[in-house]
C-alpha positions in Angstrom: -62.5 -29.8 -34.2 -60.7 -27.0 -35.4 -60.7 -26.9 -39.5 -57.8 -24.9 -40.5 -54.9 -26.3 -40.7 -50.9 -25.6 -41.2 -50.2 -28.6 -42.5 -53.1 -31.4 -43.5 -50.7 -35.3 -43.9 -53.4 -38.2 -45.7 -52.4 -41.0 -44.6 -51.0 -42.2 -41.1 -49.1 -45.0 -42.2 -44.9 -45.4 -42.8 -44.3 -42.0 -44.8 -47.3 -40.3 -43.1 -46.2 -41.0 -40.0 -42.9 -39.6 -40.8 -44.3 -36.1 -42.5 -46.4 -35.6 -39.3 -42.9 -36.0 -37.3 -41.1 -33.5 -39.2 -44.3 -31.0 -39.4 -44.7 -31.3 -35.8 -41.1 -30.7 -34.7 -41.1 -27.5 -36.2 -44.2 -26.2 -35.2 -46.9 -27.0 -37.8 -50.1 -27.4 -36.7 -51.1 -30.7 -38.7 -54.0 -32.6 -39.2 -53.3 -36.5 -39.7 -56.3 -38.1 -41.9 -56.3 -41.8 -41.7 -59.6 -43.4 -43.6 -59.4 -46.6 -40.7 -59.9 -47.0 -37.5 -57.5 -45.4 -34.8 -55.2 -47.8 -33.2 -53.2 -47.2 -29.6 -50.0 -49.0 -29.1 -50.4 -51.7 -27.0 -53.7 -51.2 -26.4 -54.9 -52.2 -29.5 -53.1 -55.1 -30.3 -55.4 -58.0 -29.5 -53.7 -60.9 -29.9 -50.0 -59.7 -29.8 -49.4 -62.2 -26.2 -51.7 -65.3 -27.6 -50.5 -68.5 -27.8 -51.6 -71.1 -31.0 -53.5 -72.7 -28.4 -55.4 -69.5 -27.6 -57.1 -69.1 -30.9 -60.2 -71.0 -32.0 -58.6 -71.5 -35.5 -55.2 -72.4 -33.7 -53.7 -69.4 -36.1 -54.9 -70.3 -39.2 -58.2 -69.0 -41.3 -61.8 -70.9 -42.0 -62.8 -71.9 -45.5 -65.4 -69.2 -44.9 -63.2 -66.8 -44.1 -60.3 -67.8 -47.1 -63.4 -68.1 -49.4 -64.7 -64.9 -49.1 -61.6 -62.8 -49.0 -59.5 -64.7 -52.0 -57.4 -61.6 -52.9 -56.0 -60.8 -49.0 -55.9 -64.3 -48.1 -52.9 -65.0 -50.8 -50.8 -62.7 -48.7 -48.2 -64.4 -46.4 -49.0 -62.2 -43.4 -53.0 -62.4 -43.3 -54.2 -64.9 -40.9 -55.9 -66.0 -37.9 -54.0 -63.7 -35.4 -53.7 -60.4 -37.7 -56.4 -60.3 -40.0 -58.4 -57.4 -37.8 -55.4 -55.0 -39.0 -55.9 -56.1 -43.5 -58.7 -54.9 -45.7 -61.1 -57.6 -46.1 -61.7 -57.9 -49.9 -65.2 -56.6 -49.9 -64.3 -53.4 -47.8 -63.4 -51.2 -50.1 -63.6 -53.2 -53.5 -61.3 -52.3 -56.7 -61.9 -53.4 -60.3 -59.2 -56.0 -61.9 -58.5 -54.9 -65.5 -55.9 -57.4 -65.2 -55.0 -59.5 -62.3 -53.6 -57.5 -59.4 -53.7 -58.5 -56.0 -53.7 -54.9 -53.7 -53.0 -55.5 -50.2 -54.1 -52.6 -47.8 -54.3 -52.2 -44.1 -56.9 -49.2 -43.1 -56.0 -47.9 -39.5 -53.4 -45.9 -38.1 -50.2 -46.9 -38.6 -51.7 -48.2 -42.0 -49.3 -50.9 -43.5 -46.2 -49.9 -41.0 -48.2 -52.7 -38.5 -48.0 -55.3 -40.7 -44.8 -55.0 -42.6 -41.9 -57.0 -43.6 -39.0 -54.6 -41.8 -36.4 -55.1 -44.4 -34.4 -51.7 -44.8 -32.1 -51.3 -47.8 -30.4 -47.4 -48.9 -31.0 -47.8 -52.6 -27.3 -47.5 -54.4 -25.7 -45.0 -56.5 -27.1 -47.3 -59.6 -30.4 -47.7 -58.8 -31.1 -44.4 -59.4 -29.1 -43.8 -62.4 -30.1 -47.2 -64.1 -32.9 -46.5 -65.2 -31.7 -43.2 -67.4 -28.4 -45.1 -68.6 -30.0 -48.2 -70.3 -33.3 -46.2 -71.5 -35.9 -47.6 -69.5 -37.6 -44.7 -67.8 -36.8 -40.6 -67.2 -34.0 -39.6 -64.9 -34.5 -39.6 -61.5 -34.5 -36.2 -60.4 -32.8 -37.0 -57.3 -29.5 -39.2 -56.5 -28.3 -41.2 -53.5 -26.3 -37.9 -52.3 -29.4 -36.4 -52.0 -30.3 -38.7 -49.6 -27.8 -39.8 -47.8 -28.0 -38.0 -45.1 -31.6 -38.4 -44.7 -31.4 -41.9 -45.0 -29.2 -41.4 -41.6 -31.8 -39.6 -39.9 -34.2 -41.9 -40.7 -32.1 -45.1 -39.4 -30.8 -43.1 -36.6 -34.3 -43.0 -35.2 -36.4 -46.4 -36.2 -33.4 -48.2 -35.2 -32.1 -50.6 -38.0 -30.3 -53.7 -37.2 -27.2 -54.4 -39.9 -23.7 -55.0 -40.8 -21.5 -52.6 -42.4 -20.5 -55.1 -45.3 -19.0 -52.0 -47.3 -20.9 -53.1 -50.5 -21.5 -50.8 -53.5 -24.6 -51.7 -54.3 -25.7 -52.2 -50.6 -24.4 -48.7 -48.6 -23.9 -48.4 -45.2 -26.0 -46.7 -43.3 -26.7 -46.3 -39.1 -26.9 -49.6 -37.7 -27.4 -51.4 -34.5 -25.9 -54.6 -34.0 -26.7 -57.4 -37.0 -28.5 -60.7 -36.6 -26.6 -63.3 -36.9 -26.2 -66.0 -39.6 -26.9 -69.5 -38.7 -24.3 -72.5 -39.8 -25.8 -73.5 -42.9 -26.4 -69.6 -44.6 -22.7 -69.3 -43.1 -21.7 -72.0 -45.1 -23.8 -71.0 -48.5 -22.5 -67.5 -48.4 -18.8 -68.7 -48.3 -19.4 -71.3 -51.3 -21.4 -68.8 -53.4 -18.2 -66.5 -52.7 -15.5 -68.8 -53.7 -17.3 -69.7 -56.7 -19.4 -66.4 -58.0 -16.7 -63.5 -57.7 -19.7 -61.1 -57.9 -21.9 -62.3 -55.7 -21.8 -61.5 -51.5 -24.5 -62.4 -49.7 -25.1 -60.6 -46.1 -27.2 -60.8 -43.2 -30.5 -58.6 -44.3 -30.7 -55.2 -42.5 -34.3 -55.1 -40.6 -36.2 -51.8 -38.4 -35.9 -53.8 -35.3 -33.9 -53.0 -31.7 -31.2 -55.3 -31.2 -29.8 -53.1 -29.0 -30.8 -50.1 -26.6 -30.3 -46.1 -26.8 -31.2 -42.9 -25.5 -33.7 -42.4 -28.6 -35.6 -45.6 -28.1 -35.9 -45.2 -24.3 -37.2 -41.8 -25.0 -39.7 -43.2 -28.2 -41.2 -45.9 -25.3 -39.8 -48.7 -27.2 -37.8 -51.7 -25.9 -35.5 -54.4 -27.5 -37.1 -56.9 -30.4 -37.7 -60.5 -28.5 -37.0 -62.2 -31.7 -40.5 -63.7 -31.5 -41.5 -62.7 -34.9 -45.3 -62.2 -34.2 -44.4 -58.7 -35.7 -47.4 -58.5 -37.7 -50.1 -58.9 -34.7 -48.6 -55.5 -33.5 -45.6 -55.4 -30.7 -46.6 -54.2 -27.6 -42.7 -53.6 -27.4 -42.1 -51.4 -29.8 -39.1 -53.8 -30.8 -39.7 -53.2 -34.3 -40.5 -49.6 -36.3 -44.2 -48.8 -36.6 -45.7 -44.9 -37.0 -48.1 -46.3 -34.2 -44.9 -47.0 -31.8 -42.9 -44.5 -33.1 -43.3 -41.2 -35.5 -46.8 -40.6 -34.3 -46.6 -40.7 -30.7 -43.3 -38.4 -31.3 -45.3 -35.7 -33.2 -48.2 -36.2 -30.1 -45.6 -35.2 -27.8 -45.0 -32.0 -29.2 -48.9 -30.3 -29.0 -49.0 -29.4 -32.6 -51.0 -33.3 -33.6 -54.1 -33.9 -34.3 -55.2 -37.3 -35.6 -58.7 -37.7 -37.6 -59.8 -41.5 -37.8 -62.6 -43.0 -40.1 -62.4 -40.1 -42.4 -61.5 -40.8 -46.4 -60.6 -37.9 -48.3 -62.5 -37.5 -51.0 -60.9 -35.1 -52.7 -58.2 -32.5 -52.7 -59.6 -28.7 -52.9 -58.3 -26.1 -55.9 -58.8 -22.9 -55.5 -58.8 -21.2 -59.1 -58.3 -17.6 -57.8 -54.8 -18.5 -55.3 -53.5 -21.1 -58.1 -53.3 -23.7 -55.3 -54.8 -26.2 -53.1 -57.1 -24.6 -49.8 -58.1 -28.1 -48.6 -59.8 -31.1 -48.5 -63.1 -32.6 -49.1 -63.7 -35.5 -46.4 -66.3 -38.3 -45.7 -67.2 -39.8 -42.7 -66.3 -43.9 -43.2 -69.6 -43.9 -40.9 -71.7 -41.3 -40.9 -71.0 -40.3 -44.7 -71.0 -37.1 -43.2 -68.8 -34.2 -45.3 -66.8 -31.5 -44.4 -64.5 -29.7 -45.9 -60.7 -29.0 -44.1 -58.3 -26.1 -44.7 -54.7 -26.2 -44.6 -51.3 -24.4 -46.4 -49.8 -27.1 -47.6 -51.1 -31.1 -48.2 -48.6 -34.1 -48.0 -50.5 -36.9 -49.8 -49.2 -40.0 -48.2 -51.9 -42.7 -48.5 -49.9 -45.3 -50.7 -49.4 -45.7 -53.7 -52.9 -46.6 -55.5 -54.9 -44.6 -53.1 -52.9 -41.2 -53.5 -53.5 -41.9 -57.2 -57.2 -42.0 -56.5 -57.1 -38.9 -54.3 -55.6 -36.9 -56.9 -57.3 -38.6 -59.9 -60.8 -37.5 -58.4 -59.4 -34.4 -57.5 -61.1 -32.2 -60.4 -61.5 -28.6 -61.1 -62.0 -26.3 -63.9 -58.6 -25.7 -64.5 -57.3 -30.0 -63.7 -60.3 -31.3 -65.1 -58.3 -34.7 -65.4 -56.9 -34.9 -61.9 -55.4 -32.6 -60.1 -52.0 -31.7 -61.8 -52.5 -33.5 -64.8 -52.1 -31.6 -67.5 -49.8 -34.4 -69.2 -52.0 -36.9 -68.4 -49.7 -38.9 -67.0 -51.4 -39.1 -63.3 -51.7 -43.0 -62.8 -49.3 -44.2 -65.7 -46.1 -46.0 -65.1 -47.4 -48.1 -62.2 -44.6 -50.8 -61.3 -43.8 -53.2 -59.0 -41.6 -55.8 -57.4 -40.8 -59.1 -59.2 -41.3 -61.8 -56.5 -42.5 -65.1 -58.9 -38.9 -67.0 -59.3 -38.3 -69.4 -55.9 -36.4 -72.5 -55.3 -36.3 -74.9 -52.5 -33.3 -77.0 -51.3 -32.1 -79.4 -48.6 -29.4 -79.3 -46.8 -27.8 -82.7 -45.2 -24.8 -81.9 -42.8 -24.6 -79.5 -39.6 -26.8 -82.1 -37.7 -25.3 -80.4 -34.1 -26.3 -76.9 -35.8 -29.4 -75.0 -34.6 -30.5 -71.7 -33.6 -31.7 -69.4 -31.3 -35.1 -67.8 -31.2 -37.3 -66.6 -34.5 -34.5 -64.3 -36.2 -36.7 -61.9 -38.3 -33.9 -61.4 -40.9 -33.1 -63.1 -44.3 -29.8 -63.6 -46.1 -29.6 -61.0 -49.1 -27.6 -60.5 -52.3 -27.6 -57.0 -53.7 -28.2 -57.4 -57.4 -25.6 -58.7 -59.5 -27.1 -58.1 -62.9 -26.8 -55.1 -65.1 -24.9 -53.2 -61.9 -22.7 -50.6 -64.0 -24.1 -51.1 -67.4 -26.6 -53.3 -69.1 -25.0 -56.4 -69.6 -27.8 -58.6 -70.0 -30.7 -59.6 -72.1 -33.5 -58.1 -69.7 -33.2 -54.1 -67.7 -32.9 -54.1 -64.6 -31.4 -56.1 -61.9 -33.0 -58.4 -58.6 -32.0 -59.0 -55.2 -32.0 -62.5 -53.9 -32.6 -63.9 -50.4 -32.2 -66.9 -48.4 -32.6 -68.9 -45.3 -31.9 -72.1 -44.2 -33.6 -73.6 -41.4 -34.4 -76.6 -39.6 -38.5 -78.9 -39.4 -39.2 -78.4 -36.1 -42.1 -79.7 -33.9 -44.8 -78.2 -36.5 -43.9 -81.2 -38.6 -45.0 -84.0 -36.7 -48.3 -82.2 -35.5 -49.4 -81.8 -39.8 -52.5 -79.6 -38.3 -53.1 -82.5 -35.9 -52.8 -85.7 -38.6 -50.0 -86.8 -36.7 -50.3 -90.8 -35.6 -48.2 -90.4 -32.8 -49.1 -89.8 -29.1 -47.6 -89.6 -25.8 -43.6 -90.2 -25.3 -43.0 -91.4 -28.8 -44.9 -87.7 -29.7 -42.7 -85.6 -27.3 -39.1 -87.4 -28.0 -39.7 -87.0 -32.5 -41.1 -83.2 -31.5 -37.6 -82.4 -29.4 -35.5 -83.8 -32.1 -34.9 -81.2 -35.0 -35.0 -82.4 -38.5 -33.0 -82.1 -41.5 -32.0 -78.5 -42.9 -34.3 -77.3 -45.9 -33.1 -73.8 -48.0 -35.7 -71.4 -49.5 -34.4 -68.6 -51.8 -36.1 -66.1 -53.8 -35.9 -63.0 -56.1 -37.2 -59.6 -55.5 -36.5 -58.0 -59.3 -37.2 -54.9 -60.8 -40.4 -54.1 -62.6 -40.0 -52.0 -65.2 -41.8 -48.8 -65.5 -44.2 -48.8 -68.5 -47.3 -46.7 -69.8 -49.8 -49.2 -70.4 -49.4 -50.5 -66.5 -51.9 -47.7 -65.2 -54.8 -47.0 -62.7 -57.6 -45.1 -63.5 -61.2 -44.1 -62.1 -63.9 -46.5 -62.9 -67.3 -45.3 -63.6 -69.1 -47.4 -61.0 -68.6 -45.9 -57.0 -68.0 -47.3 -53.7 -71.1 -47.0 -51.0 -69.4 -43.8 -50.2 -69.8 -42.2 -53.5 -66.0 -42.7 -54.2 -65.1 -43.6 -57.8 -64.2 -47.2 -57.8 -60.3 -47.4 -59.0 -59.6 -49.8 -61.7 -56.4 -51.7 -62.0 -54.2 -52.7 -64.9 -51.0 -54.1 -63.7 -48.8 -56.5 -65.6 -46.0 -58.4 -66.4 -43.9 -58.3 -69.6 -41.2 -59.9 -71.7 -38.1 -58.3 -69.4 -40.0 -59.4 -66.3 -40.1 -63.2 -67.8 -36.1 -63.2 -68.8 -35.7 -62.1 -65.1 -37.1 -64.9 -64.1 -35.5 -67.2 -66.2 -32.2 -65.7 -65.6 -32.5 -66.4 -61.5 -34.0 -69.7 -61.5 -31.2 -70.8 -63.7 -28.1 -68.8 -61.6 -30.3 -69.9 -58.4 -30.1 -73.6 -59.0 -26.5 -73.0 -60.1 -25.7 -71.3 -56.6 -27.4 -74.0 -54.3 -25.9 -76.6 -56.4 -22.2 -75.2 -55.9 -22.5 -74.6 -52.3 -23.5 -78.8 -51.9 -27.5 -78.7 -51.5 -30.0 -81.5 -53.1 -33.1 -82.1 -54.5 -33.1 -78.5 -55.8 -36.6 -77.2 -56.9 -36.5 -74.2 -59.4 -40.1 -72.6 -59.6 -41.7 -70.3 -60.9 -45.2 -69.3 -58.5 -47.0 -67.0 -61.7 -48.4 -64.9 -59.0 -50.1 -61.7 -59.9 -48.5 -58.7 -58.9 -49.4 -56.8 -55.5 -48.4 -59.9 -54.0 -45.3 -57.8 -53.4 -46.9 -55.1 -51.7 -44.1 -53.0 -53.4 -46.5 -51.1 -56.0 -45.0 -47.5 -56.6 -45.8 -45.0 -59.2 -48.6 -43.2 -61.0 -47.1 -39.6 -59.7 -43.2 -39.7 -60.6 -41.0 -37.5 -59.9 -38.7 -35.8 -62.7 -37.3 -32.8 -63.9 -39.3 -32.2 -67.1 -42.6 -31.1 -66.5 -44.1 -32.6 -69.5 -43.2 -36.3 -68.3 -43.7 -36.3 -64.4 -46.2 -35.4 -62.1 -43.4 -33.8 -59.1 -40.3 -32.4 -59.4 -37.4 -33.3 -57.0 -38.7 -31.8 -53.5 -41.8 -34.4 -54.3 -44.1 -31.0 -55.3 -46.5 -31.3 -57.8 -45.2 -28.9 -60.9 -48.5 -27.3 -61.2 -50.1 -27.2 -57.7 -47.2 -26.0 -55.6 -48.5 -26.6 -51.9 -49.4 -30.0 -52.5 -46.5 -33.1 -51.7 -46.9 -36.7 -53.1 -44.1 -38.5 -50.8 -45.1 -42.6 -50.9 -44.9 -45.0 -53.3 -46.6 -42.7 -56.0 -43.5 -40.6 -56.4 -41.4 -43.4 -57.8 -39.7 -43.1 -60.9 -38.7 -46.6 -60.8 -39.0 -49.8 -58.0 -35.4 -50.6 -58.0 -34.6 -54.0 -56.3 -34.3 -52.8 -52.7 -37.5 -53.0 -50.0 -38.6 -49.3 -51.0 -39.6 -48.4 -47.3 -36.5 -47.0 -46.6 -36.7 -44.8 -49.0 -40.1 -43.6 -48.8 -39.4 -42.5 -45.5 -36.0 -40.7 -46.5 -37.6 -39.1 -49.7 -40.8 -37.8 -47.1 -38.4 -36.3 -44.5 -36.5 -34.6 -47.4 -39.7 -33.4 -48.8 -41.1 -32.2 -45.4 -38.1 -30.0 -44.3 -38.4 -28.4 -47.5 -41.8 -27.9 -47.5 -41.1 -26.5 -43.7 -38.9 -23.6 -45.4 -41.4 -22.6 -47.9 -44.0 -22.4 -45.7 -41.7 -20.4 -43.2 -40.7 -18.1 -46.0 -44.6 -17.6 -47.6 -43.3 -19.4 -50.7 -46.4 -22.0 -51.0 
């Protein structure tokens, strides 16, 4: 393999796959470093066509198998019929200063495989927020800035929406939405009459609803609505950098993909003032070898691009490279997710619905929108469904005393309506939540990363906050037996971590500055999670693959012009 590179992209997975895109479209010759296993769409998606029946488990997971892997088994998407594509818990352990539960999938595509698919632009005010009511550094960057790469972005994955013409939920390049069913029709009109503001919409979601020229071109055809999204979709009906950025940038000749290789370490070169490389290992040989390349796009989320640049020491970044300030790791933040509440629903008996939709109801947050007007920072999204029991209720993992006609007649009737709604709040950014190198290393010699994550006072008056205006809403719009709750999960849980490498203006409190370049090692891009100044409410995919394009296209001019 050739070892000198244009442009060397770590990490394969949503923003990598979107930096080897642009990189590639222009001309770059770029390396692709993905620490997992390679994965081929539709090829290696095992059990993307099984039926329950076709799994020795019937979907679900083995005591063994729960038991040994406690931290991945909490996460809603890990089971029986997707747990080849998550990071077993003894694979590549982490220490828990305080309880954090990290959720990783190793393999090209990385996490794009196994994700949730919710697409949100962030809003004027969630990038302004933060500055206005004192709760972190500016944002270097605004929604203009963005704008139109948010487009591009949509243009291409495909993103099924409405254009609602909300404020705190823009517009953006939509397909055709999914639709509401009777019930979350009839919850979004009471929570309008009686919360002036407060608009709940259909969610927008990275799948085909409908068909175009770019799809047909990417190899992708139209989301089934079969919501097995997270086994892999032989399809392509849903975005994926294994369906859809990676085969793009293979197309054009400039690709090359390196599997089973974890990068060590990022390469400074005292004498040039920059980065020359990287320092690899072999996940199965433990072989080394050292890569060269121009300029390095460090896209290999959010806790393992901290690592890469913490252990990436010199003379001159003896702390990490870039980290003068020592600031590398700090402000780590997350997604609230604890506050739930559960409803039913009688009425709409004749109401059902077709297929698995594999979109919520959201609310764009309704706290703290224009200033800070409460007794917490920050705001939270809510979403809900209502849906119907179905025949999984009367089979109770196979407790069920019936048999025969009486079995098939109760399993064809639908029963009553149930409504689950939850928040996704804002975590805000503080210096004591931080990762850092542990002394102990990994059986690759790799500096085991140490985690200290947590909650705090604002994140508890959140909570309070929706559980309270959550009951109120279900209650107005006519449900019962309301059930407020509170699930004290750790964070991680969210899978919305971002941080540790912010971007900003001032040097002496960020890590990038607003083209996602490290201040003081010019050639080298942090464009995931890590360059967060804040979470914001909204899914943050989106925008990680908005801000990476950005960054990419600029780093594509200074390359073209000698400038890095």
């Amino acid at each position: 393999m050739n070892t000198d590179f244009d442009v060397i992209v770590i990490g394969s997975g949503m923003s990598g796959g979107w930096a080897a895109k642009e990189f590639c479209e222009k001309g770059f010759k770029t390396l692709v470093i993905e620490r997992g296993k390679d994965v081929k769409h539709i090829k290696d998606y095992p059990t993307a066509w099984k039926n329950p029946w076709d799994f020795e488990y019937k979907g679900y997971l083995p005591k063994a198998t729960t038991n040994k892997n406690p931290v991945v088994s909490r996460c809603y998407a890990f089971n029986e019929a997707t747990e080849h594509f998550f990071v077993k818990d003894n694979e590549h352990p982490y220490k828990q200063v305080k309880p954090f539960d990290w959720i990783r999938g190793y393999q090209v595509g990385g996490k794009s495989l196994m994700w949730a698919r919710q697409v949100q632009r962030w809003s004027k005010n969630e990038f302004i927020s933060s500055s206005r009511d004192k709760y972190s550094i500016p944002w270097p960057i605004g929604y203009d800035d963005l704008s139109s790469w948010y487009s591009r972005v949509e243009s291409f994955i495909g993103v099924a929406g409405n254009k609602d013409g909300l404020e705190e939920a823009p517009d953006g390049e939509f397909l055709k939405p999914w639709e509401m069913n009777a019930v979350e029709k009839y919850i979004q009109k009471k929570i309008k009459e009686n919360f002036k503001d407060r608009t709940p919409v259909i969610s927008r979601t990275a799948h085909l609803t409908e068909m175009k020229d770019q799809f047909i071109e990417q190899g992708r055809t139209q989301c089934q609505a079969r919501t097995l999204c997270e086994r892999g979709c032989p399809l392509g009906g849903y975005f994926s950098s294994t369906s859809s950025t990676l085969p793009w940038a293979e197309k054009t000749g400039n690709l090359t993909l390196l599997t089973d290789s974890i990068v060590e370490k990022i390469i400074y070169d005292e004498k040039l003032g920059k980065a020359k490389g990287v320092q690899i290992i072999n996940r199965l040989s433990k072989k080394a070898q050292t890569i060269s390349a121009k300029c390095i796009f460090v896209n290999a989320a959010t806790i393992n691009t901290n690592l890469v640049l913490l252990n990436s020491t010199s003379k001159r970044f003896p702390n990490g490279l870039g980290n003068d300030n020592g600031l590398l790791g700090r402000y780590i933040s997350f997604h609230n997710y604890r506050g739930k509440v559960n409803a039913k629903f009688d009425g709409f008996e004749n109401s059902y619905y077709s297929g698995r939709r594999p979109a919520s109801i959201m609310m764009p947050t309704f706290r703290n929108r224009n200033s800070q007007d409460m007794d917490f920072k920050g705001g939270y999204m809510v979403f809900y469904t209502a849906s119907r029991d179905n025949w999984w209720r009367e089979t109770n993992q196979w407790k069920s005393s019936q048999y025969g006609n009486e079995f098939i007649n109760n399993v064809s009737k639908p029963g009553p309506w149930s409504i689950y709604m939850m928040m996704q709040g804002e975590n805000i950014p503080i210096y004591s939540n931080h990762v850092k190198l542990g002394k102990e290393k990994d059986n690759h010699g790799i500096p085991i990363i140490e985690i200290s994550v947590d909650y705090t006072k604002n994140d508890e008056l959140m909570i309070k906050d929706f559980l309270n205006e959550g009951k109120k809403m279900l209650q107005r719009a006519g449900c019962k037996d309301i059930n407020p709750y509170d699930t004290k999960q750790a964070p991680g849980l969210d899978i919305h971590e971002v941080g540790g490498a912010r971007m900003g203006d001032d040097p002496d409190k960020s890590i990038l500055n607003k083209w996602n370049q490290m201040h003081l090692c010019q050639n080298v891009f942090v464009a995931d999670g890590a360059c967060m100044t804040t979470s914001g409410t909204k899914n943050p995919s989106l925008t990680f693959m908005a801000i990476t394009a950005r960054a990419a296209n600029f780093a594509a001019e200074q390359l073209n012009n000698n400038k890095i």
